[in-house]
N, C-alpha and C positions, 0 to 999 in steps of 0.2 A: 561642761559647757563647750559645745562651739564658735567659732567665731560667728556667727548668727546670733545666736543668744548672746555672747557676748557685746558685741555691738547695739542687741538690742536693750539690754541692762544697762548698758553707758546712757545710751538716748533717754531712757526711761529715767535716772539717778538726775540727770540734768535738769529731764521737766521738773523733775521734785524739788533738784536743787533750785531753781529759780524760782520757784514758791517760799521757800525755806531755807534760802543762805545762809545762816546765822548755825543752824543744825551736823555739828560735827560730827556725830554717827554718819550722817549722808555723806560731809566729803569723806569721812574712812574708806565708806564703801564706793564711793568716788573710784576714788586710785586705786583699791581692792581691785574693781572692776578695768580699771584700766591697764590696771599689770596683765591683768587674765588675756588681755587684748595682744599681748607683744609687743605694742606701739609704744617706743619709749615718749615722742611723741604725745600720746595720750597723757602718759603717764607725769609730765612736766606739766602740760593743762592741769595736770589735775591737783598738783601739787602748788603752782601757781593758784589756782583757784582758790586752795582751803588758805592760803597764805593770805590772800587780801582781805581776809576776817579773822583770822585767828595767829597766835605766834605757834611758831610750827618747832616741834623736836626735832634730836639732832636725829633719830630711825627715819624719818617721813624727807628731810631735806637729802640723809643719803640715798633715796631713790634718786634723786636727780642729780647728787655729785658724784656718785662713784663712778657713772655713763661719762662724763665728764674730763674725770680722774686720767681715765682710762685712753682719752683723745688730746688731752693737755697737750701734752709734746711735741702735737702735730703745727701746731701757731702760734704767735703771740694771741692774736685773737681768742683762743679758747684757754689760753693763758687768765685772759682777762675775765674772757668770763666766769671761768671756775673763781677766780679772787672775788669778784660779786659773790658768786653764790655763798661762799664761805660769809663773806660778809654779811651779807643776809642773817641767815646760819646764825652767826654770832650777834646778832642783833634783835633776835627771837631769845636766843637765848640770854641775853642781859637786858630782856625788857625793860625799860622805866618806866613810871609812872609820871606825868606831868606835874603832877600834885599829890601831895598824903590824900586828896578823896577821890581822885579819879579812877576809872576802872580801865584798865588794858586790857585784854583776854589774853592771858597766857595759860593756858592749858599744860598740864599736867597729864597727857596722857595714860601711864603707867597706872596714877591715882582714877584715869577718866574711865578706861577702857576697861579695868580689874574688876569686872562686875559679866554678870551669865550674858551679857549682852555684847559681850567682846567680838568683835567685827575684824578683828587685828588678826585673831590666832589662826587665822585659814591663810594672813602672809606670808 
């Protein structure tokens, strides 16, 4: 793919996604398509995105800390912010539930994705 078709795949995942936010396949291929892009950028949208509906693993959160990681040193400010983000991170990762009957979505990706429909294995 070119950055053409790439961009145009991004456009095209969005309209679907705003039909169908809830649909974790779409943000895979979300950030799938956004890596393809180069635009770390993108790539934070896009991670932010599946985040506002789903608890996110620690693979899919290191697309946007290891960028991060990498610029720490330069501020306190990206100090702080990497600390969000870890917190984040760890806050997906020790979902709770409100109640014994309520439902979080915490996704199990490894269990989600392990099927011929793996969207993942071209990352």
């Amino acid at each position: 793919m070119d950055e053409v078709d790439n961009l145009e795949a991004l456009s095209n995942v969005l309209e679907r996604l705003t039909e169908n936010p809830y649909d974790p396949f779409l943000h895979a291929e979300h950030i799938r398509i956004a890596q393809a892009t180069g635009m770390q950028d993108q790539v934070e949208s896009a991670v932010e995105m599946m985040s506002a509906y789903w608890a996110l693993n620690d693979q899919i959160w290191m697309l946007v800390i290891q960028p991060k990681l990498e610029s720490a040193h330069e501020s306190v400010e990206n100090i702080k912010s990497l600390l969000g983000l870890f917190q984040r991170a760890e806050e997906d990762y020790l979902c709770e539930c409100q109640s014994p009957n309520s439902y979080v979505p915490s996704l199990s990706f490894i269990q989600l994705f392990h099927s011929s429909r793996c969207i993942w294995s071209s990352l």
